[in-house]
C-alpha positions as CSV (number, residue, x, y, z in Angstrom):
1,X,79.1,60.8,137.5
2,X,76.4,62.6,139.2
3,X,76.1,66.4,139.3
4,X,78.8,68.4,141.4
5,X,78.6,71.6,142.7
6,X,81.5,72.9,145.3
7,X,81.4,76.6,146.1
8,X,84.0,78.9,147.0
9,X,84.2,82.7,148.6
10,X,85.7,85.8,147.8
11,X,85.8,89.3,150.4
12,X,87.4,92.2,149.4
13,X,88.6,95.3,151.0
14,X,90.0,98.6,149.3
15,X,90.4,99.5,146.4
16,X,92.1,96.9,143.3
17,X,95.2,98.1,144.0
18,X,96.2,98.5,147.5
19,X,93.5,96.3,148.8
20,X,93.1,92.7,149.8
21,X,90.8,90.1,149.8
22,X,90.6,86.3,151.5
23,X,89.6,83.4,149.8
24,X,87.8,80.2,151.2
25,X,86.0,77.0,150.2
26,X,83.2,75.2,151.8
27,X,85.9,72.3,152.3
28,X,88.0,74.3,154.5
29,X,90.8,73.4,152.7
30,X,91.2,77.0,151.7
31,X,90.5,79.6,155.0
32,X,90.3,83.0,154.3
33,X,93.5,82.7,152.1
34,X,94.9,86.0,151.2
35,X,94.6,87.7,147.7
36,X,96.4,90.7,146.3
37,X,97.1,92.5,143.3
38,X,99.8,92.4,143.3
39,X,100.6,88.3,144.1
40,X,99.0,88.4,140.7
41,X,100.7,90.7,138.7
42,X,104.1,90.0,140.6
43,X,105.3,87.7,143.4
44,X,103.7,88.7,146.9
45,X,104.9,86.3,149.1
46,X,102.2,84.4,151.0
47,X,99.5,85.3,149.2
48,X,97.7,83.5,145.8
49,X,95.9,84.4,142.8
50,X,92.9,83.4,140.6
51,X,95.4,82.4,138.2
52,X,97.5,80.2,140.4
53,X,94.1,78.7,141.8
54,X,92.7,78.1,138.1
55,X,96.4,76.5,137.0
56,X,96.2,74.0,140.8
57,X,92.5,73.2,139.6
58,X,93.9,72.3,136.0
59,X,96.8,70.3,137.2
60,X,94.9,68.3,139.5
61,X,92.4,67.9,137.3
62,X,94.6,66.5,134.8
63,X,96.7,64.4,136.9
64,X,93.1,62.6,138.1
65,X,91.9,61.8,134.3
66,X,95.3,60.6,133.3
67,X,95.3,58.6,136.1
68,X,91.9,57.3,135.0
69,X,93.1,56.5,132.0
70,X,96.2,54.5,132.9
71,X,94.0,52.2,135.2
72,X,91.8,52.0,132.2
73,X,94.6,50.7,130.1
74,X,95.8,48.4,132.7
75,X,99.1,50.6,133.2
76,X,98.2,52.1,137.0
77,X,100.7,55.2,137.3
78,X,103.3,54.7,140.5
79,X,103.0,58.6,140.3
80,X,102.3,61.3,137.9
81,X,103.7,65.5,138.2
82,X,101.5,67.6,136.5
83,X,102.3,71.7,136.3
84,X,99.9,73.7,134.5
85,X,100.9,77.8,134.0
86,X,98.4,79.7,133.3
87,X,99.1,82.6,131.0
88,X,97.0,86.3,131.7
89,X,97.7,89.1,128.8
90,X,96.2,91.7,127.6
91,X,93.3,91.1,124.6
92,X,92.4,94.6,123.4
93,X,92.6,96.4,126.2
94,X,91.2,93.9,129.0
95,X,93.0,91.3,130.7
96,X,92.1,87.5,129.4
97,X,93.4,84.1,130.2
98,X,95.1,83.4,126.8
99,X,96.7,79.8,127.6
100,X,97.3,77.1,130.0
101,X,100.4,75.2,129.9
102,X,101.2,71.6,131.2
103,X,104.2,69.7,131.6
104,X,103.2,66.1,132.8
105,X,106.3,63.7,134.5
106,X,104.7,60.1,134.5
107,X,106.1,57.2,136.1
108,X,104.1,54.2,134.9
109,X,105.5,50.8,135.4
110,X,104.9,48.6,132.2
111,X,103.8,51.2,129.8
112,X,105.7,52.5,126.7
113,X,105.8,56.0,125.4
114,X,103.3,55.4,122.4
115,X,100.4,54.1,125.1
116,X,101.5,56.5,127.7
117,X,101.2,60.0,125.5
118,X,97.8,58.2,123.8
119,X,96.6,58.2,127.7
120,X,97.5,61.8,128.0
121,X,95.3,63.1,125.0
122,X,92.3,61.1,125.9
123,X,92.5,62.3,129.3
124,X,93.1,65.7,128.3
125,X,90.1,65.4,126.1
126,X,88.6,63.7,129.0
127,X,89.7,66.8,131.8
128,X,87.0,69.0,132.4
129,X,89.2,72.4,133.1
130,X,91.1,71.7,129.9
131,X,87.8,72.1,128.1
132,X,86.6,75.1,129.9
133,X,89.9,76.9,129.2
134,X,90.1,75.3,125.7
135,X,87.0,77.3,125.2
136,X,88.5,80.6,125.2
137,X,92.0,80.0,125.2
138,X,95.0,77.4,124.4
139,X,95.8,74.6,126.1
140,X,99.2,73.0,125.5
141,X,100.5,69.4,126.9
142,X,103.6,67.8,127.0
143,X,104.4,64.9,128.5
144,X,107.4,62.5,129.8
145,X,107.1,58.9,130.5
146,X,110.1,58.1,133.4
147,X,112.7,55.8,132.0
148,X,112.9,54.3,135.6
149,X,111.4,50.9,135.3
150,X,109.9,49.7,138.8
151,X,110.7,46.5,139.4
152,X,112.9,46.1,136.5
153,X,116.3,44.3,137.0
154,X,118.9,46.9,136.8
């Protein structure tokens, strides 16, 4: 894979905790999104987080290498649900990112459980954000193969 480099902006104005700030990528996808306090400490309605971004990058991240990996394996997924929470405490007196959770639904027509969760940790290995949050904090995956059979006679 060649070298990527996507960049994203942050403006901020007022103080941490009555201010705001806007968020936006060079893909437009994101347009001066809003920002707050307290969306991340709490639940501000219609507005995100770094937190929520960093757990949407992980998730999507994740969904693409295990998706990889399925083709890989000859086992193409018909669709995969990947949530990742990210967890921000308080590490002697500062605020870190101390875990990353993910809960992975697969639905993968013609693969069993043993090949399915040994395409989860090579493409958890394989994700890019699980490494850079491995780095400084845990990563935790679980995942469930569908029981729904597609094309199966029922």
């Amino acid at each position: 894979m060649p070298r990527v480099q996507r960049t994203a902006t942050a403006a901020w104005e007022g103080n941490v905790a009555r201010g705001t700030g806007q968020l936006s990528t060079e893909s437009g996808v994101l347009r001066e999104a809003p920002f707050s306090l307290p969306a991340r400490i709490g639940n501000e309605s219609g507005k995100t987080n770094p937190e929520e971004l960093l757990g949407a990058a992980h998730a999507g991240c994740l969904a693409m290498s295990l998706a990889n990996q399925l083709a890989q394996a000859g086992t193409p997924p018909e669709r995969l649900e990947v949530r990742a929470t990210v967890v921000l405490d308080e590490v002697n007196g500062s605020h870190r990112i101390v875990a990353s959770h993910v809960e992975i639904q697969g639905r993968v027509p013609d693969s069993d459980d043993a090949s399915f969760r040994r395409a989860v940790e090579e493409a958890d290995e394989g994700c890019t954000f699980s490494a850079l949050i491995r780095a400084s904090a845990e990563v935790t995956v679980e995942a469930q193969l569908s029981s729904e059979r597609v094309g199966a006679a029922g």
